[in-house]
DOROVEX-673867 format. One line per 10 residues: number of its first residue (from 0); their letters; for each residue x, z, y of C-alpha. Coordinates in steps of 0.001 Angstrom, whole numbers. Example, Ala and Ser with C-alpha at 12.3 -4.5 7.8 and 13.67 -1.06 7.14 Angstrom:
<recs>
0	as	12300 7800 -4500  13670 7140 -1060
</recs>
This chain:
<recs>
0	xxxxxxxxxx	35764 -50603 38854  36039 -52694 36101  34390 -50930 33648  31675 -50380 35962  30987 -53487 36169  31000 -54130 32519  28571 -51879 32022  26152 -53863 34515  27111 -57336 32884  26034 -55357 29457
10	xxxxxxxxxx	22974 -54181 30636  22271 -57235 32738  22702 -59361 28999  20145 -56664 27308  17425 -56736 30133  17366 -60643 31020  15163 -61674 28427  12231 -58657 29702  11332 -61665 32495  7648 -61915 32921
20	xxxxxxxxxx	7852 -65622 34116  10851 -67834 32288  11197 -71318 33918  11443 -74420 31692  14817 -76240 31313  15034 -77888 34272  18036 -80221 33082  15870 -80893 30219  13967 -82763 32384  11089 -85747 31465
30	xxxxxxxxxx	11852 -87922 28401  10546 -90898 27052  8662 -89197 23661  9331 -93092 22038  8377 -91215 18506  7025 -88161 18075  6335 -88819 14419  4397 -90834 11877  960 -91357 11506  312 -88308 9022
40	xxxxxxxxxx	1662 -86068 11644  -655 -87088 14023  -3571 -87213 11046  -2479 -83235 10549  -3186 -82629 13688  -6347 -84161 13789  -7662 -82234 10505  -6689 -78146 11121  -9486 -77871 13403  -11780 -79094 10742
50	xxxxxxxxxx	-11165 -75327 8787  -11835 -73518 11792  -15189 -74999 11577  -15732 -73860 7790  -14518 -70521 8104  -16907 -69580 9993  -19989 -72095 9274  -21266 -69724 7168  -21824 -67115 10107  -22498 -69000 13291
60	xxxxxxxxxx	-26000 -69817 14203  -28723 -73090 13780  -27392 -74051 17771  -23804 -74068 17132  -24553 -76824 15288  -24995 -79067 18350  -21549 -77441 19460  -19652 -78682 16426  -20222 -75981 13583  -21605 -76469 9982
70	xxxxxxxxxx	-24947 -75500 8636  -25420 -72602 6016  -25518 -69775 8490  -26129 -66444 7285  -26580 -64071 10567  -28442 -66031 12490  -31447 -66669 9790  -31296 -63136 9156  -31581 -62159 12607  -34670 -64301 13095
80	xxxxxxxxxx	-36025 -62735 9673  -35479 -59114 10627  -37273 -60101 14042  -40204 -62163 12284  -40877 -59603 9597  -40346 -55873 11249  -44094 -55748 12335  -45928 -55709 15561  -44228 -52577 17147  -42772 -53996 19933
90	xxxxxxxxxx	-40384 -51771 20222  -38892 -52720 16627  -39188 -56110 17363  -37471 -55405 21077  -34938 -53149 19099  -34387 -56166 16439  -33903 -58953 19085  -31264 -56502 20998  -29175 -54702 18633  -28098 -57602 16989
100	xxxxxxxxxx	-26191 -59767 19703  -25150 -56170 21400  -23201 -55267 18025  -21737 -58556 17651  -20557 -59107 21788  -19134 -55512 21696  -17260 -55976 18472  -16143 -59306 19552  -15144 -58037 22792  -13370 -55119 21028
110	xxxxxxxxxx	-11641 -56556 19191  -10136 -59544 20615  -8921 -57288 23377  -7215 -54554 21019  -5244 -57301 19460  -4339 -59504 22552  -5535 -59737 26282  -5086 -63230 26328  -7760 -63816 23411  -10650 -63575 26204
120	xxxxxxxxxx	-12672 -66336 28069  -12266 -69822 27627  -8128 -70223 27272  -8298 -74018 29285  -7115 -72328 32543  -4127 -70618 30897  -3162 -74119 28679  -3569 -76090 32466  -597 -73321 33800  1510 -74107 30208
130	xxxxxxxxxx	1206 -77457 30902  2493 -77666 34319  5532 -75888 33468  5243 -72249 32995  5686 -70142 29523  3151 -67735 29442  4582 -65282 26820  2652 -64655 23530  10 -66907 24518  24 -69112 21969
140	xxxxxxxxxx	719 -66394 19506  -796 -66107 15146  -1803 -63068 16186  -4251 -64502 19290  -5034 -67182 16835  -6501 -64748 14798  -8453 -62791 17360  -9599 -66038 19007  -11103 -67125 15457  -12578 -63730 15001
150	xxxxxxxxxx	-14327 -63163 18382  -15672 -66703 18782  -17630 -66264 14882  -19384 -63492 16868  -19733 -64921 20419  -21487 -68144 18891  -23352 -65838 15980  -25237 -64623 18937  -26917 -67916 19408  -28506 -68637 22864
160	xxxxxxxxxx	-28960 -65496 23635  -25524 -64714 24976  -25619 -68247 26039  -22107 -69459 25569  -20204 -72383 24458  -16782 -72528 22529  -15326 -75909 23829  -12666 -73694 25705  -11797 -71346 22723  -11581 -74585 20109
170	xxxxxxxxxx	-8865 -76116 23088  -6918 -72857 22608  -6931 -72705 19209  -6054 -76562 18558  -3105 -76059 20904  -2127 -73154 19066  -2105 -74987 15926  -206 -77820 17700  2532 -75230 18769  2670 -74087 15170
180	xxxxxxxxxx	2756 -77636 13470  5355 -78605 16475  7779 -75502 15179  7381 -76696 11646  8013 -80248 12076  10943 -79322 14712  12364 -77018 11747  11934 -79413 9055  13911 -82133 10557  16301 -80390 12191
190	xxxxxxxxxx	15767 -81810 15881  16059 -80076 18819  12722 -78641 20664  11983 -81288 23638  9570 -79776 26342  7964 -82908 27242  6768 -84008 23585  5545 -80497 23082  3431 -80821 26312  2328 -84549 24514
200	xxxxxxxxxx	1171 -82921 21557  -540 -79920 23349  -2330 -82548 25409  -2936 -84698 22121  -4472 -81201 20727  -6921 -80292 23083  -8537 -83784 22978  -8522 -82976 19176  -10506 -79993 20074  -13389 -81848 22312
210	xxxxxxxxxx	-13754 -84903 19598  -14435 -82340 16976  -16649 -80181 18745  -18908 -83264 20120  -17861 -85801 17731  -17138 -87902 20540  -13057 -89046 20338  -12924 -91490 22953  -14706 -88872 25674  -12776 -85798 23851
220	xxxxxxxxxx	-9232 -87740 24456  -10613 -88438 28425  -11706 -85473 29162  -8749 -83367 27789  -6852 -85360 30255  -8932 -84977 32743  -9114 -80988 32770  -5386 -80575 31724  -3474 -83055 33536  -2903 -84660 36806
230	xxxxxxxxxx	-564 -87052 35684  -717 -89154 32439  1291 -91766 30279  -1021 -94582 29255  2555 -94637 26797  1243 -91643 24758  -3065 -93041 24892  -2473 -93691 21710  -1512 -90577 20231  -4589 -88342 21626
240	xxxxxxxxxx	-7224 -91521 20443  -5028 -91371 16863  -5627 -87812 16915  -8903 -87136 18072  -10390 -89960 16187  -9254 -88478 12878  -10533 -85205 13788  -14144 -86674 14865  -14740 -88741 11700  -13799 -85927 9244
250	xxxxxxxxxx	-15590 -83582 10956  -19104 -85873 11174  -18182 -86960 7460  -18224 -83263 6089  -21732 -82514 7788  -22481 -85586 5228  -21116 -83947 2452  -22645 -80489 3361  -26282 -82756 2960  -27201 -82065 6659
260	xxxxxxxxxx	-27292 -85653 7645  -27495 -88717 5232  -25125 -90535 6863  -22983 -90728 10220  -24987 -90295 13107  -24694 -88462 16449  -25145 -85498 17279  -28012 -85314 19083  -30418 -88701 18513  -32387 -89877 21198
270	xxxxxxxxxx	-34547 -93002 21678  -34448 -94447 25128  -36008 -97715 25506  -33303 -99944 24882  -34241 -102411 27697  -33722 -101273 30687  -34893 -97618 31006  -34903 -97242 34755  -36127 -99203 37758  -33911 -99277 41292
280	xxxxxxxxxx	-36130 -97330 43254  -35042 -94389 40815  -31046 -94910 41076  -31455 -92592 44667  -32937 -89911 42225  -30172 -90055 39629  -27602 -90028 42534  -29729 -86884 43594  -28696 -85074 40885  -25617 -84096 41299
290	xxxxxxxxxx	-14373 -54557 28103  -16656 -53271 25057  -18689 -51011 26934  -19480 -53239 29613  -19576 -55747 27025  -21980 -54258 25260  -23998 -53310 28595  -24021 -57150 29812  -25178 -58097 26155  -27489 -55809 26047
300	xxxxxxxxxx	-29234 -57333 29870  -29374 -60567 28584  -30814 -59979 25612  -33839 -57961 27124  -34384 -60568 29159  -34540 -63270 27336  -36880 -60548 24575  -39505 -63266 23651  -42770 -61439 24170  -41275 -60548 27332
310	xxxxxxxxxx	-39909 -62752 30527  -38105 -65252 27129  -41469 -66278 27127  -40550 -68245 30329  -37653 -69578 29541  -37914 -71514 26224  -35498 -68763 24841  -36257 -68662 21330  -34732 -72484 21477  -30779 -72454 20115
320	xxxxxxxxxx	-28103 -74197 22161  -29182 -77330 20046  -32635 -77178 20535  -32293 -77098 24129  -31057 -80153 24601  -33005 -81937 21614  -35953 -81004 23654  -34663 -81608 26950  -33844 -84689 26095  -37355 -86015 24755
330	xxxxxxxxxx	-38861 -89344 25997  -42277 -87950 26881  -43433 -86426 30206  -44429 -82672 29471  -46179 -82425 32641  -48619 -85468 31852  -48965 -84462 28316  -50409 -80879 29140  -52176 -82823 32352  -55689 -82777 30447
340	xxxxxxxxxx	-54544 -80012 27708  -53193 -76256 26974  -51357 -77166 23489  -50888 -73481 21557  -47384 -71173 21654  -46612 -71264 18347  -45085 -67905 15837  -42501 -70078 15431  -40811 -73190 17199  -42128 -76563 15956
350	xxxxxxxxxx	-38956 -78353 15227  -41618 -81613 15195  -42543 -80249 18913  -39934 -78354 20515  -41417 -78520 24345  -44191 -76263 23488  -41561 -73709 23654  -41083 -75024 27899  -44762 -74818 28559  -47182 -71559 29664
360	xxxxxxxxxx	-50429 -72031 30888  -49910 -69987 34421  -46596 -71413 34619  -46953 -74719 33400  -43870 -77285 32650  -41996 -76900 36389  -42605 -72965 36127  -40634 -72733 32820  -38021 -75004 33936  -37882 -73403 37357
370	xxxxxxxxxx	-37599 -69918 36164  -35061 -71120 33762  -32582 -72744 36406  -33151 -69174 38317  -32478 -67034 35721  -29625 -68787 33388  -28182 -69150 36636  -27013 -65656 37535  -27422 -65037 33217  -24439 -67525 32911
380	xxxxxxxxxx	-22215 -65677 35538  -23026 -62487 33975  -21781 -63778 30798  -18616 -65223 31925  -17366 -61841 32873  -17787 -60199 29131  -14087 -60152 27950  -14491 -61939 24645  -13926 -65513 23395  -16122 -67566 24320
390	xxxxxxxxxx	-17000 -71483 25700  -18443 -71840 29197  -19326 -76436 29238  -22274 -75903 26852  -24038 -74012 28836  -23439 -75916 31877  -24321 -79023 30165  -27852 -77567 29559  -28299 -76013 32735  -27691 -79967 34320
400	xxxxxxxxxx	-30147 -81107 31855  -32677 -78709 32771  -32043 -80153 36549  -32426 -83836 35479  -35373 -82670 33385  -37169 -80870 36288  -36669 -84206 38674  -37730 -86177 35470  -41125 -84383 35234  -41970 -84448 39199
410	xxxxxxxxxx	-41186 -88168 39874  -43572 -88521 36335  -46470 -86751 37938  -45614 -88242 41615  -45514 -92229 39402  -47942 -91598 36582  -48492 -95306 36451  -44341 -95918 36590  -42636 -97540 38963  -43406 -101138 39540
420	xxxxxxxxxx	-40523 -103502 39827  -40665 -107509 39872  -44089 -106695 39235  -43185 -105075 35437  -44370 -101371 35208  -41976 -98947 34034  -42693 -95476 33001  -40420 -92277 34392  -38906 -90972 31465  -37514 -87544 32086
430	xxxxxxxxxx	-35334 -87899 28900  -32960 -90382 30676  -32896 -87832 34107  -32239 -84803 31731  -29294 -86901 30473  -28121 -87645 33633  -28096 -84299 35061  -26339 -82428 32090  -23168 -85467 32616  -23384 -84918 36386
440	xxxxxxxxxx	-23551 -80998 36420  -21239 -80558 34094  -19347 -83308 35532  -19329 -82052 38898  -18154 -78229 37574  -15156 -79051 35778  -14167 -81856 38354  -14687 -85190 35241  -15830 -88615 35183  -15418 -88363 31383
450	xxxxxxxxxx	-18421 -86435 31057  -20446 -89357 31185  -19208 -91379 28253  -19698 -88167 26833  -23110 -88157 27046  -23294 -91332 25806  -21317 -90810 22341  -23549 -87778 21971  -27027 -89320 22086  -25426 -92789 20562
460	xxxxxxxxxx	-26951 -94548 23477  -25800 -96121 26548  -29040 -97562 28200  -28479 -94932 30843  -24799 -95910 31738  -25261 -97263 35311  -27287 -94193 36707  -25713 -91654 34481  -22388 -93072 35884  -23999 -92951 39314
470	xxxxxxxxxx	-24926 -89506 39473  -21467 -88553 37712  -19339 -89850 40499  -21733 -88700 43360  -21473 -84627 42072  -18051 -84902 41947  -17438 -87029 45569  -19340 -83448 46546  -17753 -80987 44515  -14132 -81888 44492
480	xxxxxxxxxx	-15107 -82243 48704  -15720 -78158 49014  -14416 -76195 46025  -11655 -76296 43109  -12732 -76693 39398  -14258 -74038 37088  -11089 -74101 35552  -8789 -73774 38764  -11269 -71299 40371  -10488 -69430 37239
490	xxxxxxxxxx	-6606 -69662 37564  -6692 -68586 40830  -8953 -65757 39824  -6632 -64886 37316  -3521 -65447 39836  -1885 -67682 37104  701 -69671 38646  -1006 -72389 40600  -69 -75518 42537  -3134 -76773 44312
500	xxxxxxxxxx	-3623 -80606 44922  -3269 -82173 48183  -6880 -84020 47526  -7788 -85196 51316  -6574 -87802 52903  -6844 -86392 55984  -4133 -84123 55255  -608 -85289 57228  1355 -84158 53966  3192 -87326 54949
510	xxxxxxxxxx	4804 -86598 58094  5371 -83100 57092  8870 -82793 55880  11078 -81006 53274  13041 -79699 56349  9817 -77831 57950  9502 -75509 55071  12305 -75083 52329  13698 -71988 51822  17140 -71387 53065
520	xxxxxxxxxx	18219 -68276 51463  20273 -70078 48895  22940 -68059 46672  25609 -69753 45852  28821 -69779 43192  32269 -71733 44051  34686 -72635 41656  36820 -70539 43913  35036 -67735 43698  36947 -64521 42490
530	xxxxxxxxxx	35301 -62948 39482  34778 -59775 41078  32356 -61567 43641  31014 -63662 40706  30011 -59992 39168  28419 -58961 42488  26097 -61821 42768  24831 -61941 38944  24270 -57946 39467  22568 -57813 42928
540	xxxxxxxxxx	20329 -61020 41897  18106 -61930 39201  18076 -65551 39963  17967 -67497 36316  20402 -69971 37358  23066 -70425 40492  23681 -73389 42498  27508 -74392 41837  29521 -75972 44670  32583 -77026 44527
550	xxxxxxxxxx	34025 -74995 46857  33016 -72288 49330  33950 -74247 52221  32989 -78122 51163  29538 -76520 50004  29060 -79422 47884  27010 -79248 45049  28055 -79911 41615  25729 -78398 39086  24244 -75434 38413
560	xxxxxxxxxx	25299 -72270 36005  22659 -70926 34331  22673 -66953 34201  22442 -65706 30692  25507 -67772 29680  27528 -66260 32693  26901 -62690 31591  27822 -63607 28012  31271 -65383 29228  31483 -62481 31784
570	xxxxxxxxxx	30930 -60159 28591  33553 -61864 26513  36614 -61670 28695  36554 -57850 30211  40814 -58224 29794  40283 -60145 32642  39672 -57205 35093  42650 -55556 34210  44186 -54524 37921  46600 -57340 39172
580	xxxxxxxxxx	45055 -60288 36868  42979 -61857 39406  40870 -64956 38116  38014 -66998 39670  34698 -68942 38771  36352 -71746 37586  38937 -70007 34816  35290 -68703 33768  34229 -71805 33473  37083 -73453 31641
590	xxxxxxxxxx	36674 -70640 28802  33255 -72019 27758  30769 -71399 30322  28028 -74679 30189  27863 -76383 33682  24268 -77781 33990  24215 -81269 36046  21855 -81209 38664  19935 -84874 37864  16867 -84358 40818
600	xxxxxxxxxx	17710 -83103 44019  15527 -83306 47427  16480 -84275 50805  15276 -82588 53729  14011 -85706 55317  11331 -85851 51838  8132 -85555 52657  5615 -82579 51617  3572 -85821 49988  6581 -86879 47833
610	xxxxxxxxxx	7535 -83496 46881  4446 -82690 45693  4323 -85537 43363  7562 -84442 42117  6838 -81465 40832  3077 -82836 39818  4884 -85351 37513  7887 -83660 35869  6343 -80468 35716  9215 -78719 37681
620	xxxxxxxxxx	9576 -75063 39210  11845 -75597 41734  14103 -77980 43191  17532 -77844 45497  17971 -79332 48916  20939 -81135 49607  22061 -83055 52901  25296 -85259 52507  25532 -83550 49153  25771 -79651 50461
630	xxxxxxxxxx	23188 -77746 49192  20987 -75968 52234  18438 -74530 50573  16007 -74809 47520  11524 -75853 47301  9970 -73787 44650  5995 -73727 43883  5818 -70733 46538  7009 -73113 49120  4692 -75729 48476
640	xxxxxxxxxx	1589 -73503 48175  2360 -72446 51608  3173 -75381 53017  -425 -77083 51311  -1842 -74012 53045  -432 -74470 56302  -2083 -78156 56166  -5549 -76878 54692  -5428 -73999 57091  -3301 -74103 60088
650	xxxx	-2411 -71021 61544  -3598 -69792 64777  -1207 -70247 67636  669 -67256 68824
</recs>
């Protein structure tokens, strides 16, 4: 018997660490991060992102620009050259326009995926799981680093065609860089790994990420927050404005040094009347607004359709990510401009006159745009499903614009004049309702408010701010009413662990009690426990730690034993089941085995409401129940789910 049950202790020690879900440290608990370094830390972490930008300058396309990248791109103008110079043939020029971003999507797409799973889609929804307390094995791997920064060079070499963004991928690989720079730091200073200041500085990178790609810190550091947490320290502001700040400036400085802008400027200039842009009878319209084969298959679709000569011509689609919004952003009204005239489709796009691109004579300016909200519509949701690294709030951004744009040019035509106010006329400019739309769109899909100062730090003005703001908070009083976030739609796609929010008020999550739905299969370990039961339990259960009371009759509790170090103590004294030498828990104990304090516990009187903040708040897995200091039972995520569901959804009565 007793070697028997040495052999399952052995194999019990070789096969714990094959768990596909390892909880944090629960006694490790929240702690005050008072210093999580000096200032050049925090600079470091502001700068890596900055190379991940020049490695691949040199390949990404002209509209990656307005994403974050460098000039100097080699595909892209050699794409446009092989496409401008193969002849009339249409099918040359059909071949040239398709081949190209079908290559790069199915070798992005191939690769990425024979290296790592995890390198695919945006990465946010995974880093939102990390940070509420679960360790996603290999996630934040060198070796996804390196497929992340491989398949992203060809997802945004494909230029608008694809139509995809990389403000998820540049969150995944700041993080990872974090991670990396945390295990350094942690190794070079000998101090212990804390879980809460690593969550700090993963937090710190993403918003790192954002003010780099936009060049906007103070909405980068906001709307990292936003999308990854639900609970914040205003202690550790400082920290992700430090960081993100740093990032920003280097990042705008080096597209000084690379001579594409004589000085510091943003990203993309407008020039909004700088009195008052708008009128109040127009604040009810900005409130208005609101694997590689199949790879290469969906690639392959959306670059035939958006084929210039063909249907592109609709759609403005020879216009890069950046061009799309320079135009969409213009002062003037299209549809009064072309009113009286039929201005020429250029060979080329006039950089001088990018809206030409928007206008057809059958289809004229709310045709184009029209078409375009119809077809990137179902084009973006097709592209979200190729398995490759890619960014999904650029696109939404300009598909918002595009609706602000198309209300712009209809109130223009319905007030030619402007609106008159205090007897001043005013004209419509669709510029401002194009800028409004992309922050409340956008806004309204990823469940932010920060989306409108965004807006503002990337056209440098805030003349807009009241409607922008406006039509920000009225998409997402909708959205958040009906549906989760594009990144918690995504998690639950992906069946990441998920603990939903208990959002309406409506909800009696405070009357509903700890009682009415913890779980009260509870295993528990006694001091008194003979070690022959203590063997039974850690080899019929794979719990990762037990409950320990101080005796099997008091039922008190007193800590908690974590598993792996009771197989090793159970490994290290098998003299002890020699026949006749009868110990117990607590002589197991005494030799060495850690007792864990149990510093949080719940009472069954605590309400759904305050359990849920709990848990929100420290990041926990699972807590015990005690009453009068006996433990009854235990709350884990699965228990709170159902019990959210329960409210949400009652069930029907038997």
């Amino acid at each position: 018997m007793g070697k028997q049950r040495l052999r399952d202790v052995e194999w019990l020690a070789k096969g714990h660490s094959a768990r596909e879900w390892q909880h944090w440290d629960m006694t490790q608990g929240p702690t005050l991060a008072s210093s999580w370094g000096s200032a050049t830390y925090w600079v470091a972490l502001g700068h890596p992102s900055l190379s991940l930008h020049f490695l691949a300058s040199k390949w990404a396309p002209e509209g990656c620009r307005a994403c974050g990248w460098l000039p100097d791109s080699l595909l892209s103008p050699a794409h446009k050259w092989l496409y401008r110079e193969i002849g009339d043939s249409h099918l040359l020029r059909y071949l040239s326009w398709t081949v190209y971003p079908v290559a790069l999507v199915s070798f992005s797409s191939g690769f990425s995926q024979s290296i790592t799973p995890f390198s695919g889609g945006s990465g946010i929804p995974e880093l939102k799981t990390i940070l509420s307390g679960v360790v996603l094995e290999d996630y934040l791997d060198i070796k996804n680093f390196g497929a992340k920064v491989v398949g992203l060079t060809c997802t945004l070499a494909t230029g608008s065609t694809i139509f995809l963004g990389k403000v998820g991928p540049f969150v995944h690989l700041s993080v990872m860089i974090a991670a990396y720079l945390g295990r350094m730091r942690t190794k070079a200073i000998g101090e212990s790994e804390n879980k809460s200041k690593q969550n700090e500085m993963l937090v710190a990178a993403a918003a790192v990420a954002v003010a780099t790609v936009f060049a906007a810190p103070f909405s980068g550091v906001l709307f990292s927050i936003e999308v990854m947490s639900s609970h914040f320290s205003v202690w550790d502001y400082w920290r992700g404005f430090f960081a993100a700040t740093c990032g920003a400036f280097m990042f705008r400085l080096l597209a000084v040094f690379n001579s594409e802008q004589e000085t510091i400027t943003s990203l993309y200039k407008t020039s909004f009347r700088v009195d008052v842009p708008f009128d109040l009878p127009e604040i009810f319209f900005f409130v208005a607004l609101g694997k590689p084969l199949y790879s290469a298959l969906a690639a392959l679709v959306l670059a035939s359709i958006t084929y210039p000569p063909g249907v592109g011509r609709f759609m403005a689609s020879r216009l890069s990510l950046r061009e799309h919004l320079d135009s969409l952003f213009d002062n003037n009204s299209w549809a009064l401009m072309t009113r009286n005239s039929s201005p020429p489709w250029p060979s080329e796009p006039d950089p001088q006159n990018l809206w030409f691109e928007w206008y057809h004579p059958r289809f004229t300016i709310f045709g184009t745009l029209a078409f375009f909200l119809v077809m990137k519509f179902w084009m973006i949701i097709l592209a979200t499903t190729i398995p490759m690294p890619s960014g999904y709030f650029m696109p939404i951004f300009i598909f918002g614009a595009a609706i602000g744009r198309l209300i712009g040019e209809a109130l223009s035509v319905a007030f030619p004049e402007g609106i008159v106010a205090g007897g001043v006329t005013n004209p419509i400019m669709p510029g401002g309702y194009a800028l409004a739309g992309a922050a409340a769109f956008s806004g309204a899909v990823t469940h932010t408010i920060s989306t409108a100062l965004l807006a503002f730090e990337l056209t440098g003005q805030i003349v807009h701010a009241l409607p922008v703001l406006m039509a920000v908070l009225a998409a997402n009083a909708i959205a958040q009413s009906f549906q989760p976030s594009f990144y918690d739609g995504t998690i639950i796609v992906k069946k990441l662990p998920y603990l939903p929010w208990i959002r309406c008020r409506k909800i009696s999550s405070h009357h509903v009690i700890v009682e009415h739905f913890m779980n009260r299969t509870i295993t528990t370990l006694a001091k008194d426990t003979p070690q022959e039961e203590v063997v039974k339990v850690v080899t019929a259960t794979d719990t990762a730690e037990y409950p320990l009371v101080e005796s099997t009759g008091s039922q008190i509790l007193v800590g908690t034993v974590q598993r792996a170090h009771l197989v090793q103590a159970l490994q290290a004294e098998p003299s002890s089941w020699v026949p006749g030498h009868q110990q117990c828990l607590q002589d197991i104990l005494a030799g060495g085995c850690p007792v864990e304090p149990v510093t949080l516990k719940l009472s069954p009187e605590t309400s759904l409401h305050q359990a849920h903040n709990l848990f929100e708040l420290l990041k926990l897995q699972s807590l015990f129940v005690t009453s009068h200091g006996r433990a009854v039972g235990f709350v884990s995520w699965v228990e709170l789910k159902k019990a959210i569901s329960n409210l949400t959804n009652p069930p029907a009565p038997k």
